[in-house]
C-alpha positions in Angstrom: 35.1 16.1 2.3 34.2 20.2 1.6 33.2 22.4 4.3 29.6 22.2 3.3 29.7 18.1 3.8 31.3 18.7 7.0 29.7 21.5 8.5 26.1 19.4 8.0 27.2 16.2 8.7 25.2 14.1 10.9 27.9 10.9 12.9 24.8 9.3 14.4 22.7 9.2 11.3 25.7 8.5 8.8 26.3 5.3 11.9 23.2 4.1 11.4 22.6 4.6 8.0 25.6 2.6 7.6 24.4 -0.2 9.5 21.2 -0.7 7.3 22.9 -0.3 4.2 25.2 -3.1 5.5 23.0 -5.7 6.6 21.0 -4.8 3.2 24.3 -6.3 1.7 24.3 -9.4 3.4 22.3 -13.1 3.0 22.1 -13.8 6.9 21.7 -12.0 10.2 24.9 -10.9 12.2 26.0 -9.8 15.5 26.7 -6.8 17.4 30.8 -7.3 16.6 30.3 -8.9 12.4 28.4 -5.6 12.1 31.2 -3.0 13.6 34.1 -5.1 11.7 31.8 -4.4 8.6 31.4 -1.0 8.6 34.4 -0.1 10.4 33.8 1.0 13.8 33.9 -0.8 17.2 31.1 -2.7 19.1 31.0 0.0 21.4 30.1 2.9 19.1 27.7 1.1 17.4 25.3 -0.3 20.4 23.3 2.7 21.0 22.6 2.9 17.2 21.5 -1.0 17.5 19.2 -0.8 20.8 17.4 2.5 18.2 17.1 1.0 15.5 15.7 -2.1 16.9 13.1 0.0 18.7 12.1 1.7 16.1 11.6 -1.6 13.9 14.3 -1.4 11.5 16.0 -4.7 12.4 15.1 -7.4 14.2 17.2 -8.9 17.4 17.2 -13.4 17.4 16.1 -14.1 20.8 18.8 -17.3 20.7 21.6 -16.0 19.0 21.4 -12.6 19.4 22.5 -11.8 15.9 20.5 -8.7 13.8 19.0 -8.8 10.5 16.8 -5.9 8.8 13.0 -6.4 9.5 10.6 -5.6 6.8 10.0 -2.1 7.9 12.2 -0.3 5.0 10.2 -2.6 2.1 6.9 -1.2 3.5 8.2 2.3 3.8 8.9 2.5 0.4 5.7 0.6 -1.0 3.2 3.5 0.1 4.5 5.7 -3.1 4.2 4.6 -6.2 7.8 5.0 -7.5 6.5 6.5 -11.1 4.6 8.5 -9.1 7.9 10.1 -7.3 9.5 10.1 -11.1 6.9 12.2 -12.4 6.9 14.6 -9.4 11.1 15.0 -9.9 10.7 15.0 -13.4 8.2 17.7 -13.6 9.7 21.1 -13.2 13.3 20.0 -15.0 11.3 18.7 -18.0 9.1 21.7 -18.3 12.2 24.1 -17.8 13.7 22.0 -20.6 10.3 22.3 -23.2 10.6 25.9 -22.2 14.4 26.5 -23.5 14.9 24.3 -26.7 11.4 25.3 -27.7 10.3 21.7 -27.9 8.4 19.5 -26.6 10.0 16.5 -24.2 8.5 13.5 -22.4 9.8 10.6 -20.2 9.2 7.2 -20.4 9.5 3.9 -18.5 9.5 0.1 -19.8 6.1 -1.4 -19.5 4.9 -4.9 -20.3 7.5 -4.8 -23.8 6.5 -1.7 -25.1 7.3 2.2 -24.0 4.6 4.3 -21.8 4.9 7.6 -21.8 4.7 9.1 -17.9 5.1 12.6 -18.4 4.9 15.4 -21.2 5.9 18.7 -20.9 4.4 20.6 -24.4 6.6 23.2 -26.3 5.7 27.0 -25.5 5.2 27.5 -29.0 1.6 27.8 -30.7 2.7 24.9 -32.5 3.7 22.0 -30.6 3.8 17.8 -30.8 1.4 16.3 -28.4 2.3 13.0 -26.8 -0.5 11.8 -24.6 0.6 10.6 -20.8 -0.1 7.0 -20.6 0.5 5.7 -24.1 1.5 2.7 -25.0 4.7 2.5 -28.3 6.4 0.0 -29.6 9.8 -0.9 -27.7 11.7 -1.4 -30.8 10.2 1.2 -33.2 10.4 4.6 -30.5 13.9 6.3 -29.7 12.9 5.7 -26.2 12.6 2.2 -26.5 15.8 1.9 -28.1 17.5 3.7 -25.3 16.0 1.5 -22.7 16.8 -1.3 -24.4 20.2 -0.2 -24.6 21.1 0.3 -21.2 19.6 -3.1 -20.0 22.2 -5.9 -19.3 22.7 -8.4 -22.0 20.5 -11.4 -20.7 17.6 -9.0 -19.9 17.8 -7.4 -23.1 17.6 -10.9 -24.6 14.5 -11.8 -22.8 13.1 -8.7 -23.5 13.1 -9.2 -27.5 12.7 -13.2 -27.2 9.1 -11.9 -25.9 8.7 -8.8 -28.7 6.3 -9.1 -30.9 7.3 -6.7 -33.6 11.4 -7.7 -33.6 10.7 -11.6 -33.8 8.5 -10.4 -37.1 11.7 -9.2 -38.8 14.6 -11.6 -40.4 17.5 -12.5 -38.4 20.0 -10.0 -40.3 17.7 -6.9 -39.5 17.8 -8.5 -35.7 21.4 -8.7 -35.2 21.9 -5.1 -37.0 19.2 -3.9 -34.7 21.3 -5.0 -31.9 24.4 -3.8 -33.1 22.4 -0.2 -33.4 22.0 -0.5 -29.5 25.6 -0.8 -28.8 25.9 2.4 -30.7 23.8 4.2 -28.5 25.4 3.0 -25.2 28.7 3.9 -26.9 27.7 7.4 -27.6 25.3 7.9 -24.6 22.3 9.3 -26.1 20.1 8.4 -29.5 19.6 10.9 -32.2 17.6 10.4 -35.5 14.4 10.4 -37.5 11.3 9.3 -36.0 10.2 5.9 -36.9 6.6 6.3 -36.4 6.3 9.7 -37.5 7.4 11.9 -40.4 9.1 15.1 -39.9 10.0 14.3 -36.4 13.9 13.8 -34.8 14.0 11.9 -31.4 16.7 13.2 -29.1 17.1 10.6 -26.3 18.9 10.3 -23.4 18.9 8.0 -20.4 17.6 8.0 -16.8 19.4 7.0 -14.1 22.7 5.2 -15.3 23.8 6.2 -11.8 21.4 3.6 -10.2 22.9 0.6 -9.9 19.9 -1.6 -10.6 20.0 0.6 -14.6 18.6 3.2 -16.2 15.4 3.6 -14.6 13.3 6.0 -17.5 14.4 7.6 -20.9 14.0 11.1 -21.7 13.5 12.2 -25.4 12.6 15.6 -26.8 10.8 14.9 -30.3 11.8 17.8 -32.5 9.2 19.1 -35.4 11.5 19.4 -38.1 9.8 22.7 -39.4 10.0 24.6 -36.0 13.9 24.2 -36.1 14.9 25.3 -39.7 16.2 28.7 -38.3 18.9 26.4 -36.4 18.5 29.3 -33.7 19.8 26.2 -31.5 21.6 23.2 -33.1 21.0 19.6 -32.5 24.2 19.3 -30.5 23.2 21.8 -27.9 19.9 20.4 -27.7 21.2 17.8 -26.4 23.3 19.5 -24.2 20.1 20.9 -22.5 19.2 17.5 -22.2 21.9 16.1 -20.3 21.3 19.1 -17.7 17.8 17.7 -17.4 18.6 14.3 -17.0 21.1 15.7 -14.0 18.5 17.5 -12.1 15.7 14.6 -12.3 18.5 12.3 -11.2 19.6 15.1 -8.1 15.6 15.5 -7.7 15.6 11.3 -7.2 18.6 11.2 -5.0 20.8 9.1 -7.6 23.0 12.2 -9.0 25.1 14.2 -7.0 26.4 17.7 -7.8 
C-alpha cells in the first residue's frame, strides 16, 4: 500500500465493505463468527459494522438462527440508473478528448438484441467528419464492433449468440468456422483493425471495454477512420490506437473497473 492509499484509507468502511462483498459471494446466510473467519477479522471487530449495516437495510438478521444474509437493498440501489446511462456519462469527455487528438471521429457500442447499437459518438473536429447516429442498430457480425464483442464473450455465449444470428447462419459452414477463427485473432492481439465492411473507404479501429470486469467486456470502442483525411500519415495507425487504449483506461477509471 502507497502513502496515498494509506493516508485516505477508511478501516470502518473497508470492514464493511468487506462484509457485503463477502456475503455477495456466498449461496446462504451466515453468522456473526462464518462472517469474521471469512474475511479475516474476529467477531468482535466486526459486530458494530453488523448492528449498522442491518439498520441501515443492507442485510437482513434470521430471527431463529440469527445468521445474516444481504437484503435486497444494493439490487435496488443500483436499478434507479440506467447502467448505459452511467456509460455514456463516463464515456463522454474521454471519447471526445479522443475525436479531438486523432482527428477522427469515435463511438461506443454495446450488444443489443444480436446486433451492435451505437450509445455514444463523439464527431471529428474536422469540417469533414463520419457521422454515426446514437442509437443505431448494425449487424453483429458485419461491424468491427461487433466483432470485438463477440470476441471477448465466453465460448458458450458466443455460441448462442451466432446459433440465433441471422446474417452468420446465411453463410456456409467454412466461412463460419473461419469467421470464428478471425475472433480468436482479435482476442489474441487485443484490439481489431481493418476495412470497414459496410462502408468503403473506412478503417475500423476497435478496442474493448471493460476486460477488467469480471462479468466481460462490457462496450467496444471503435474510431472509424476516413481513409482520405489520413493520407498525410501526420499520425499512423499504430499510434491511433495507442490513443485508444488511453481512452479505454479512463472510461474504465471513470466506471470504477480500471485502476491507475
Amino acid at each position: 500500500m502507497d502513502e496515498k492509499e494509506s493516508k485516505y484509507q477508511a478501516p470502518a468502511l473497508d470492514k464493511g465493505l468487506d462484509i457485503l462483498e463477502y456475503l455477495s459471494a456466498q449461496s446462504i446466510p451466515l453468522s456473526q463468527t462464518e462472517i469474521a473467519i471469512g474475511i479475516e477479522k474476529t467477531p468482535n471487530e466486526i459486530y458494530r459494522m453488523l448492528m449498522s449495516l442491518e439498520s441501515r437495510g443492507y442485510i437482513l438478521r434470521d430471527e431463529v438462527s440469527g445468521k445474516y444474509r444481504l437484503s435486497l437493498k444494493l439490487f435496488y440501489l443500483s436499478h434507479r440508473h440506467s447502467p448505459v446511462d452511467e456509460l455514456r456519462k463516463a464515456a463522454q469527455y474521454p471519447l471526445e478528448e479522443l475525436a479531438n487528438n486523432v482527428r477522427q471521429s469515435c463511438h461506443l457500442s454495446i450488444l443489443y438484441m444480436n446486433q451492435v447499437m451505437v450509445i455514444i459518438h463523439a464527431k471529428s473536429p474536422g469540417p469533414i467528419a463520419l457521422s454515426i447516429e446514437e442509437g443505431n442498430l448494425f449487424p453483429l457480425p458485419l461491424t468491427a464492433s461487433g466483432k470485438v464483442l463477440l470476441a471477448y464473450m465466453n465460448e458458450a455465449e458466443r455460441k448462442r449468440t451466432l446459433k440465433a444470428n441471422v446474417i452468420f447462419k446465411k453463410h456456409p459452414k467454412e466461412w463460419q468456422e473461419e469467421f470464428v477463427t478471425s475472433l480468436e485473432e482479435i482476442r489474441l492481439n487485443g484490439a481489431y483493425l481493418k476495412d470497414s465492411d459496410l462502408a468503403a473507404g473506412v478503417t475500423d479501429i476497435s478496442v474493448p471495454v471493460g476486460i477488467h470486469s469480471n462479468n466481460g467486456i462490457i462496450a467496444c470502442l471503435t474510431i472509424s477512420m476516413l481513409n482520405a483525411l489520413n493520407n498525410d500519415k501526420s499520425i499512423t495507425n499504430e499510434e491511433i490506437l495507442e490513443e485508444a487504449n488511453k481512452c479505454v483506461k479512463k472510461i474504465e477509471k471513470r466506471i470504477g473497473l480500471f485502476k491507475i
